[in-house]
N, C-alpha and C positions, 0 to 999 in steps of 0.2 A: 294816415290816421289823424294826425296833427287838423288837416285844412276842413276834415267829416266833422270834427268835434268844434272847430272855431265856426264852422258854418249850422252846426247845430244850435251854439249858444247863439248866433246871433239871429235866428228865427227863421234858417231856410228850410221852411215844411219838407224840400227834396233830402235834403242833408238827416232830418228825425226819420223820413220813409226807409232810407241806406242804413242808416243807423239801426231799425228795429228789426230789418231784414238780416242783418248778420246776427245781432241778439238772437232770434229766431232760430237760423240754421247754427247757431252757436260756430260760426266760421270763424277763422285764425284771427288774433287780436280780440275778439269779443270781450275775454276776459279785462285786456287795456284798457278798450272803450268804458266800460261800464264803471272798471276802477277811475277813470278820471271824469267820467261827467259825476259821481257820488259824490264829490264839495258841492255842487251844485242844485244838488235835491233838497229835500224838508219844506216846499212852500206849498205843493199840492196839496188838497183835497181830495182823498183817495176812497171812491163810493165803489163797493160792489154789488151787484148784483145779481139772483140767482131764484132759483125755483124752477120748478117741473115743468118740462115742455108744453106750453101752448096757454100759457099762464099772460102770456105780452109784453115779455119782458124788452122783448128788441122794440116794439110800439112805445113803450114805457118810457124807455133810453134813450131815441128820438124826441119826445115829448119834452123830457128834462133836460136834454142838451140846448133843443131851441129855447127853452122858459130859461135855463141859465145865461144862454147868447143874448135874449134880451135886455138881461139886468147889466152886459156887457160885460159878463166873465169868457174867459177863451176854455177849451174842451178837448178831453183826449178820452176817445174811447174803445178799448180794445176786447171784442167778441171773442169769445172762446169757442173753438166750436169742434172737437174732439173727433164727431164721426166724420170732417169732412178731409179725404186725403190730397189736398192741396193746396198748398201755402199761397196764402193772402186770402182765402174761400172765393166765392162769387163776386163777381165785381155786377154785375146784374142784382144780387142778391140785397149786396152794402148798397147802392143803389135805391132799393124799394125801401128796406128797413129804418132806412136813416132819411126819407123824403124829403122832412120838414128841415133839413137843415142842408143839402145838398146844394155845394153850388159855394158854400159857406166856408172859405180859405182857414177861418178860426176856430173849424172843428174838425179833429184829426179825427180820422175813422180806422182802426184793421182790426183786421180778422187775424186769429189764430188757429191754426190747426192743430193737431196733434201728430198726421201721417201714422197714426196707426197704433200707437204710444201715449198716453200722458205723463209716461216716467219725469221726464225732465221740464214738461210744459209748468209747472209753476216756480219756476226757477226764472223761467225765461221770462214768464208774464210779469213777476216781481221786478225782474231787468226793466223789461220794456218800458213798466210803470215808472222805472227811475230816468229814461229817457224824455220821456214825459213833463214828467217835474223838470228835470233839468231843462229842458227846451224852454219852459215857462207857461203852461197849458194851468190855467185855478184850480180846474177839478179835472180829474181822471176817472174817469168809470171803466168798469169789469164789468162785466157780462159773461153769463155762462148760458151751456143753451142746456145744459140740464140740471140734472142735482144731488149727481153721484159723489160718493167721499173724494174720490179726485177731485172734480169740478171745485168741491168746498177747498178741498186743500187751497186750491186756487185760489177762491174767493176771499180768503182771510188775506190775504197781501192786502185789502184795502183796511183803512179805518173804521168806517160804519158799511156795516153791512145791512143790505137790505133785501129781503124774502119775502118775492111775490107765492100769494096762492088764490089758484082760481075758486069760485064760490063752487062749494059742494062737494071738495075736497077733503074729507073731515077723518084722511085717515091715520089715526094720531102713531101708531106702531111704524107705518112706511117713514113719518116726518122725523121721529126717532131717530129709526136705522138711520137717516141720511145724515143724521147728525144736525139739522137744519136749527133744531129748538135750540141747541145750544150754539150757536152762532149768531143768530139775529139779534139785530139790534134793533130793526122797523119791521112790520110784516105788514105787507100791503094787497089786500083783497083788490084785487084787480079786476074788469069787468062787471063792479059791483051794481051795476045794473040787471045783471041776468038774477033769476031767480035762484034761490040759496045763502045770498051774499051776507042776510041780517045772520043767519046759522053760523055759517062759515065764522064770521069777526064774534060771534057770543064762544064756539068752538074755543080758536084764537086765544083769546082773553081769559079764560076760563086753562086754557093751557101754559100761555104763562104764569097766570096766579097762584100753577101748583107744579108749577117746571121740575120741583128735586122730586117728587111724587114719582111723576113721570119716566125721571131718571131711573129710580130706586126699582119702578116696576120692569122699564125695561132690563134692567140688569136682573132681576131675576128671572125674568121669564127668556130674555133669548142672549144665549153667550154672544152672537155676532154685536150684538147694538150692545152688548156690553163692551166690548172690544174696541168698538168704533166710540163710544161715546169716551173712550176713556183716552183714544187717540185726539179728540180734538180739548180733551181736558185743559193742556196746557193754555193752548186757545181762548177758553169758555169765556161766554160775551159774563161776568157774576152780574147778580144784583142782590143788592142789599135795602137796609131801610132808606141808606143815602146818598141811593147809588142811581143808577137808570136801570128804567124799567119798560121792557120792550115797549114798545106802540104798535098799534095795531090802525091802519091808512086806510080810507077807502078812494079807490082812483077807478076811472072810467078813462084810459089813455088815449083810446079811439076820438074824445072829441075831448080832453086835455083836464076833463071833472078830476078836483080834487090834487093835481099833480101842485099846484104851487101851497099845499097844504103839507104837503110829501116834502119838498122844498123845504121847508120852513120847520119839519120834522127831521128833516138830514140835517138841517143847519144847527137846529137845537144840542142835536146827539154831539156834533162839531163843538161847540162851544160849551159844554161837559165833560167832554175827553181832557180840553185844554184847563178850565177851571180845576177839572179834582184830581186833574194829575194820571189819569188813567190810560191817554193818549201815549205819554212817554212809558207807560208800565205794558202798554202793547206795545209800543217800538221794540222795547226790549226785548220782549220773549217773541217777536217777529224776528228780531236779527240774530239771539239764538238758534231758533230753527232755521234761521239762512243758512248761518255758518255749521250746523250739524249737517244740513242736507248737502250742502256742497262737499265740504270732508267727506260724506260717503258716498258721492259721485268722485269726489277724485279718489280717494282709495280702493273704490270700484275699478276705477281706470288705471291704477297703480299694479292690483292683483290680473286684470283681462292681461292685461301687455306682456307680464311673467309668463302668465297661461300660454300664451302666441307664440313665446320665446322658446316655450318649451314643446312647442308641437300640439296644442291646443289640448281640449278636453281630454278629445275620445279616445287616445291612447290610455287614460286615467278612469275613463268609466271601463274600461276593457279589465285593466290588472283590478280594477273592486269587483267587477263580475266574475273573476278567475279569483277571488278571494284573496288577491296576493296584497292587497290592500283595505282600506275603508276612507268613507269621504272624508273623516276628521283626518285621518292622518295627511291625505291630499292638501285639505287643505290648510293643514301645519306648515308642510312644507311648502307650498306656494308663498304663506305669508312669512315663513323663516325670513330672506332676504330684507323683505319691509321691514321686520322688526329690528333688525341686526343694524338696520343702517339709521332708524330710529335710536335708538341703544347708542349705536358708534356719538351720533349727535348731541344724545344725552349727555353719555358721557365726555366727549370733547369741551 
């Protein structure tokens, strides 16, 4: 473990590849690793990125990693990619998507899978991201390949978030649900050459100008986006009279229009986080929900192992089907022990 983490800080791309691969399959030690490259984080630039499939977000991400490689910043960027069941995805695939900068030692590339699951994948991407930083990578990009509430859970590990939408997309209730409006920080019409795109960014603007509108309606009209809009509450990108106020990009990524405008829009949002203080009031409530999501992964893992001890479930749905029981009482007793040796702790 020792020689993976001295060979990580000192820049060997093989030693960050071993290292994200155990983060990943969260293999034995992970938890070590991650605990001690963490002195070593806080210098990256952490961009997410997200929107509906076929918007160009991976054309996008290429784009920006070479415009960043040029000004001579180094690059970490790690693709989310949920439906695909096979860790590290395509290497054919990372290949086409990342063209412009292939061949290029100073921009780390992976993929993330889910294998079937994103239960724990934003846990893992948050790791990986601290692998990242610690290796010494300026900016880290996320990437997501769609724009489900998982995928966003996702995408809020970084700093400034960025939301592509393709022109003629204008459908304000779906962007709702996803919780999308409130998380952005940039929203970038992408392909803004095809027709729709003047619609599209007047759409946009006109949506953020009246965002708690938006909120208020959805909450009344549909319990689900009320639910979800209230999950990424704690999140919520606010604005105020002296605050930021989303921007709306227009990029043609295919031939690089407008991308170092995009640049220069992420860099802005960067040096506002740091000025008004808002950068450290996200840290914050990011490493809350770290340490809440891990707690209920391990006291997940705390209760499964009792469950196992005791001959698993199905003896326990048997005596509630035979009424000899009910699931609260179940699961009283499963978590009696937990609490008893929490209790004992206390009180010692």
């Amino acid at each position: 473990m020792g020689d993976l983490i001295d060979d990580l800080l000192a820049g060997k791309h093989r030693a960050l590849a071993r290292a994200i691969t155990k983060i990943e399959n969260r293999s034995p030690g992970y938890r070590d690793l991650v605990s001690d490259l963490y002195q070593h984080t806080g210098d990256a630039d952490v961009i997410g990125i997200t929107g509906s499939p076929g918007a160009g977000k991976s054309t996008l991400v290429d784009k920006l990693a070479k415009t960043y490689r040029d000004e001579g910043l180094t690059v970490g960027v790690i693709a989310i990619d949920p439906s695909s069941p096979f860790t590290g995805g395509s290497v054919l695939g990372d290949r086409i998507r990342m063209a412009s900068v292939s061949g290029d030692m100073d921009v780390f590339f992976r993929s993330m899978s889910a294998r079937g699951s994103l239960g724990g994948l934003s846990t893992a991407t948050a790791d990986a991201v601290k692998a990242l930083d610690a290796f010494g990578k300026d900016k880290v990009i996320v990437e997501t390949v769609g724009a489900g509430q998982n995928e966003i859970d996702i995408v809020k590990t970084a700093d400034t978030v960025a939301v592509l939408v393709p022109p003629g997309s204008g459908d304000d209730v779906q962007m709702l649900k996803a919780g999308i409006l409130e998380i952005g920080d940039v929203f970038v019409v992408n392909k803004a050459d095809l027709p729709g795109s003047d619609r599209t960014v007047m759409e946009l603007r006109e949506m953020i100008d009246t965002r708690n509108d938006y909120t208020q309606t959805a909450e009344h009209h549909d319990a689900d986006a009320a639910s979800e809009a209230a999950a990424v509450e704690a999140m919520a990108r606010e604005t105020d009279d002296e605050g930021w106020t989303p921007q709306v990009v227009e990029t043609v990524a295919e031939d690089g229009t407008g991308v170092e405008g995009l640049i220069e829009t992420l860099a802005n949002h960067a040096t506002y986080l740091e000025e008004s203080g808002k950068g450290e009031e996200r840290a914050r409530q990011r490493y809350a929900e770290e340490i809440r999501t891990l707690l209920r992964e391990d006291v997940n893992q705390l209760v499964a192992g009792e469950l196992r001890s005791r001959g698993g479930i199905d003896e326990y749905v048997e005596r509630v089907l035979d009424r000899e029981t009910d699931p609260y009482a179940v699961a009283d007793e499963l978590v009696a022990p937990i609490e008893d040796c929490v209790e004992a702790e206390r009180d010692g």
